[in-house]
N, CA and C of each residue as an Amber inpcrd file, in Angstrom:
protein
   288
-139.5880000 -98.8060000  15.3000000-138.5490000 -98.0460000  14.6200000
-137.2580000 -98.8750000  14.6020000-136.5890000 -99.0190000  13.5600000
-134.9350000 -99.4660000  13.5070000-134.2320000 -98.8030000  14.2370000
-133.5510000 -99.2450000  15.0890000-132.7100000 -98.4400000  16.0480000
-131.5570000 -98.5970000  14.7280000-131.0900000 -98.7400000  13.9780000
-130.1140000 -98.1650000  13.1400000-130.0650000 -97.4700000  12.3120000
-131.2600000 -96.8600000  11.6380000-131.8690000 -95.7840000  11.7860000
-131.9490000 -94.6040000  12.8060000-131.3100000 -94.9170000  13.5170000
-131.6690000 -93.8420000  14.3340000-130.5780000 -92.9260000  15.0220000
-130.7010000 -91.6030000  15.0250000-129.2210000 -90.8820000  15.2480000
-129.2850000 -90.0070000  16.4900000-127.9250000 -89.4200000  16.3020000
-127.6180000 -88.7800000  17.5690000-126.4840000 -87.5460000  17.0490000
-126.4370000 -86.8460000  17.7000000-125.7330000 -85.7540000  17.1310000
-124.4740000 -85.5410000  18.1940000-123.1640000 -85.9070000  17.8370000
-122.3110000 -86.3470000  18.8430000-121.2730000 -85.0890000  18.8650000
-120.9310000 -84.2140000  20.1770000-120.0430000 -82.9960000  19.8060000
-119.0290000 -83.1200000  19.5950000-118.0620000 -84.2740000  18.5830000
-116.9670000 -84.8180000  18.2450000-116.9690000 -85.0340000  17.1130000
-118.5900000 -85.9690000  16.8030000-118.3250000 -86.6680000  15.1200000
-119.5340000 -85.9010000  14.5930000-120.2300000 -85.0270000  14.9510000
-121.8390000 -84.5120000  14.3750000-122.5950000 -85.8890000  14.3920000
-123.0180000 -85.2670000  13.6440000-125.2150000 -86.5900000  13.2540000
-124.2460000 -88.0830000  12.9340000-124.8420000 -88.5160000  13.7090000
-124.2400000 -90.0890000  13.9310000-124.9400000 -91.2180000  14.0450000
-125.0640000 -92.4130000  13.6830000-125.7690000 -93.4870000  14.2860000
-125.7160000 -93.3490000  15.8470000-126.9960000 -93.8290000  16.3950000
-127.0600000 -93.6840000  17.2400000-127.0660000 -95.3310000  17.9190000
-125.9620000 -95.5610000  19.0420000-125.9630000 -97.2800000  19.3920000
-125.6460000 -97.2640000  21.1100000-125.7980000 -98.5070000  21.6780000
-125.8810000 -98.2130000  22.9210000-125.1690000 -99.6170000  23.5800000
-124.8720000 -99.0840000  24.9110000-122.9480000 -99.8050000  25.6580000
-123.1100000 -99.5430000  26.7180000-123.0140000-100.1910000  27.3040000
-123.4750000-100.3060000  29.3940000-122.4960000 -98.6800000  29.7030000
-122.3880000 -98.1940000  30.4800000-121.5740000 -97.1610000  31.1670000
-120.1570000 -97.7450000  31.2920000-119.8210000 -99.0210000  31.3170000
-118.0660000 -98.9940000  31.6990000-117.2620000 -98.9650000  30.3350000
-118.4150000 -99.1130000  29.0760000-117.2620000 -99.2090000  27.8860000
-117.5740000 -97.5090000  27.7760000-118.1740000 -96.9040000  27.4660000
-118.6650000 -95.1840000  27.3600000-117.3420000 -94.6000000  28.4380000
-117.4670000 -95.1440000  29.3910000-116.2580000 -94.2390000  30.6300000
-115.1920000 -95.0140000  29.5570000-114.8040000 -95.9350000  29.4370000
-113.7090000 -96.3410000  28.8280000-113.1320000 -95.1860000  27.7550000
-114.1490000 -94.8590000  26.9350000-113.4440000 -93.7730000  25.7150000
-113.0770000 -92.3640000  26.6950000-113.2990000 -91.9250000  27.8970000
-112.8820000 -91.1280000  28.8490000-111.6930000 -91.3830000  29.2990000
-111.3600000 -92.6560000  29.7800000-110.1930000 -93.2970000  30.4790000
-109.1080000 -93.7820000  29.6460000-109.2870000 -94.2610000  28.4780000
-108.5540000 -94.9820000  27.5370000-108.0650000 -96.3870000  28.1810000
-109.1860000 -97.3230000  29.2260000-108.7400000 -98.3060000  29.6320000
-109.8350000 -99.2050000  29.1080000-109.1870000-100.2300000  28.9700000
-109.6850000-101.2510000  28.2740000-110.7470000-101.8500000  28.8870000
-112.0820000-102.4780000  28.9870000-113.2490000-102.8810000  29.7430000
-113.5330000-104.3820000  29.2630000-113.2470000-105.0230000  27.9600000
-113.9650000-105.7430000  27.0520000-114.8590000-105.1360000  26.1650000
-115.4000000-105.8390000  25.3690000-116.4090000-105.2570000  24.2940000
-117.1490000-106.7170000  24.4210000-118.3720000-106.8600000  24.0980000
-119.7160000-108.3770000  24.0370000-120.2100000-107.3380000  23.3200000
-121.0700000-108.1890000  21.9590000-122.0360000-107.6850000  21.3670000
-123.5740000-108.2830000  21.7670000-124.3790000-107.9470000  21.4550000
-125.1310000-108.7110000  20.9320000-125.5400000-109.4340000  19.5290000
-126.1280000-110.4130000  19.7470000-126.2240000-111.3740000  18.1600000
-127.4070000-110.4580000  17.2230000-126.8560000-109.6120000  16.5270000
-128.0560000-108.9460000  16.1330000-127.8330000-108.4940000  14.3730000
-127.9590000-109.5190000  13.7930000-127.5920000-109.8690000  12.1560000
-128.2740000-108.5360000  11.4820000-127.1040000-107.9710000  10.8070000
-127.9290000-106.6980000   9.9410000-127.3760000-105.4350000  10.1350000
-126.9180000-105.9270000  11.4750000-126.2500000-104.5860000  12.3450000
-124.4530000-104.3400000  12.4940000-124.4370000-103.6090000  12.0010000
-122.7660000-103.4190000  12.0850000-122.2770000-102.9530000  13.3640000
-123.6090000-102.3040000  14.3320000-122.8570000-101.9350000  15.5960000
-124.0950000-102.3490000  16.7540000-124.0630000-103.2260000  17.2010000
-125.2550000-103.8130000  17.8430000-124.6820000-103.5200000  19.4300000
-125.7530000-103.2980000  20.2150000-125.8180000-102.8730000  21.9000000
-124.4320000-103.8170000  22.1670000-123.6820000-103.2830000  22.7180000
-122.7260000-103.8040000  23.6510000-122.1790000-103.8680000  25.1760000
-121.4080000-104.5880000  25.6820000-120.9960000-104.5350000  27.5740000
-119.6460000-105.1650000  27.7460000-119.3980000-104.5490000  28.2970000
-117.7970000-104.6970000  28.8340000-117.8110000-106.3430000  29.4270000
-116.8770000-106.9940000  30.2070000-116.6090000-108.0110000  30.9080000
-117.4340000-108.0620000  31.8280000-117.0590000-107.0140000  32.6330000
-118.1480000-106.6970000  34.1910000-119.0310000-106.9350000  33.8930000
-119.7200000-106.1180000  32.8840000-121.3000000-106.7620000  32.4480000
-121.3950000-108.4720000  32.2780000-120.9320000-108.8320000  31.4110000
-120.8080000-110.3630000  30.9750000-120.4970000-111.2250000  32.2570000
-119.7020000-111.1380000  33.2110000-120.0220000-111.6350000  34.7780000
-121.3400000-111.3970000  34.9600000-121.7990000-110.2810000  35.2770000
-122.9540000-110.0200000  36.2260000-124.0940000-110.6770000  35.2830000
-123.9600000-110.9980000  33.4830000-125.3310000-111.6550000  33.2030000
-124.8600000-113.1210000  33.3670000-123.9830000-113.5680000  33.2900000
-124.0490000-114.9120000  33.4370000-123.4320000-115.9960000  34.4790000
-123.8490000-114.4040000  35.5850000-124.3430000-115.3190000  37.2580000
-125.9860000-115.4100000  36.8070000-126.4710000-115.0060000  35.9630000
-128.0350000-115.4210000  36.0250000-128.2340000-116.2630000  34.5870000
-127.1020000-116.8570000  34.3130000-127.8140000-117.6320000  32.8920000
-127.7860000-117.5270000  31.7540000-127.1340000-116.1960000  31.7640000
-127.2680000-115.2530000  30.4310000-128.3010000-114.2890000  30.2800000
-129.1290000-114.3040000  31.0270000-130.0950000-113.2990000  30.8670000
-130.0070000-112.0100000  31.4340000-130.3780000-110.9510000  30.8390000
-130.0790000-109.5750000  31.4570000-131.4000000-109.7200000  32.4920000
-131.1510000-108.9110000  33.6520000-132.3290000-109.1770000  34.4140000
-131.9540000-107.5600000  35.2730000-132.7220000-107.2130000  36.2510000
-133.0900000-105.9960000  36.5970000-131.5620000-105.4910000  37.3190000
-131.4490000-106.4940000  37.8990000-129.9420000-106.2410000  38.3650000
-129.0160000-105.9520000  37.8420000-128.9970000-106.4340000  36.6200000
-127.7980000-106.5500000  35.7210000-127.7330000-105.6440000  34.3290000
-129.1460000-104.9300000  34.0770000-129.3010000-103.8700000  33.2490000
-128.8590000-102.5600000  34.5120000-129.2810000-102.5280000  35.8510000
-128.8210000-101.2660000  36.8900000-127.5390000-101.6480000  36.6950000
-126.5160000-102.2580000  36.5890000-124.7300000-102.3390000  36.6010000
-124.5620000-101.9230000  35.3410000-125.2820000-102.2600000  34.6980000
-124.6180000-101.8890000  33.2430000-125.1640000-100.1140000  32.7730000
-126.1320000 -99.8270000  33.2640000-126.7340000 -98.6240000  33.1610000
-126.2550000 -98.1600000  31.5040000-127.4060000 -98.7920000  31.2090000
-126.7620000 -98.2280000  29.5530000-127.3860000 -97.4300000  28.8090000
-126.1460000 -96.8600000  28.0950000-126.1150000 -95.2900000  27.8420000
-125.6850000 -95.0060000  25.8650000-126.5430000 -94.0800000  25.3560000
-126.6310000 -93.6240000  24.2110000-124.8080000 -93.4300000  23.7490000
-123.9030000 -94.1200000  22.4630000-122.9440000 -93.0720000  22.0470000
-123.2570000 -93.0900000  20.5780000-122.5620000 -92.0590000  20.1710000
-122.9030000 -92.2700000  18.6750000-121.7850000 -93.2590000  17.7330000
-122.2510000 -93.5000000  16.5520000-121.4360000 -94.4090000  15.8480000
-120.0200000 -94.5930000  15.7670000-119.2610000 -93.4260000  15.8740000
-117.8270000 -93.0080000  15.6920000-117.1670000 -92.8340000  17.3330000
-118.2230000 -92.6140000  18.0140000-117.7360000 -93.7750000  19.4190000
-117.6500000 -94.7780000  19.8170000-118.5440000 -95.8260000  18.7960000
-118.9220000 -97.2200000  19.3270000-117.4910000 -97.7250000  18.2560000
-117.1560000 -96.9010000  17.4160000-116.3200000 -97.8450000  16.2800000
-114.7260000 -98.0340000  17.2100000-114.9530000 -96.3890000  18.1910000
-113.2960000 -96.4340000  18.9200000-113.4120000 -97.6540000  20.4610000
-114.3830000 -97.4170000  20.5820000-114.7270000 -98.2030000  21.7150000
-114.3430000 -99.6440000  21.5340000-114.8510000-100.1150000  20.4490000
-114.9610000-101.8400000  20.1440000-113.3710000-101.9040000  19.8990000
-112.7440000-101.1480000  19.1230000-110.8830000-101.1760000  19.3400000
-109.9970000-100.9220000  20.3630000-110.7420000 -99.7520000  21.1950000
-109.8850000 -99.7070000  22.4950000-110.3440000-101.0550000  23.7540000
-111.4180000-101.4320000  23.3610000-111.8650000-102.4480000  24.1700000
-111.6270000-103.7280000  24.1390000-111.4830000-104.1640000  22.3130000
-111.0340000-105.5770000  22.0370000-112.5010000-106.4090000  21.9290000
-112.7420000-106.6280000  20.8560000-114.0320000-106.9480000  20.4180000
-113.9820000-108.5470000  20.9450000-114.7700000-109.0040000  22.2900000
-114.5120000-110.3870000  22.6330000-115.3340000-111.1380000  22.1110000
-116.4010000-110.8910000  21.5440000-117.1010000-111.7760000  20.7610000
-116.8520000-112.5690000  19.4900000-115.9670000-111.6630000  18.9100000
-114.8760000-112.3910000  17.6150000-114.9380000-113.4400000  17.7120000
């Protein structure tokens, strides 16, 4: 299945793309504090899986690779589209 295709019904924005962001950028739209934003390289996609800084330390003490450790820190979690769009602005899109 296309995960961009695929939705979520958000109690803010209704039926939404559905995209996914470790837990510190998601608390971020709670906090209004800034975390970073990393995408992934994922051509096609206007809102591709993302992770704060913290995340981006913890994968590349191993290389760059997400590994068991470093998907449990990031614990990542469903938002819908019109969260991921405030997120990547309150966060500062570092992949630019």
């Amino acid at each position: 299945m296309d995960p961009r295709k695929e939705s979520v019904h958000c109690r803010q924005h209704g039926q939404q793309q559905a995209t996914f962001v470790c837990q510190h950028i998601a608390q971020s739209l709670r906090t209004n504090a800034g975390a970073g934003f990393f995408m992934a390289n994922d051509p096609g996609n206007p809102r591709p899986d993302a992770w704060c800084a913290a995340c981006e330390r913890k994968v590349s003490e191993t290389g760059g690779e997400w590994t068991e450790a470093s998907n449990a820190f990031a614990q990542v979690t469903m938002i819908c589209g019109r969260c991921y769009d405030r997120a990547r602005m309150l966060n500062g899109d570092a992949s630019a």
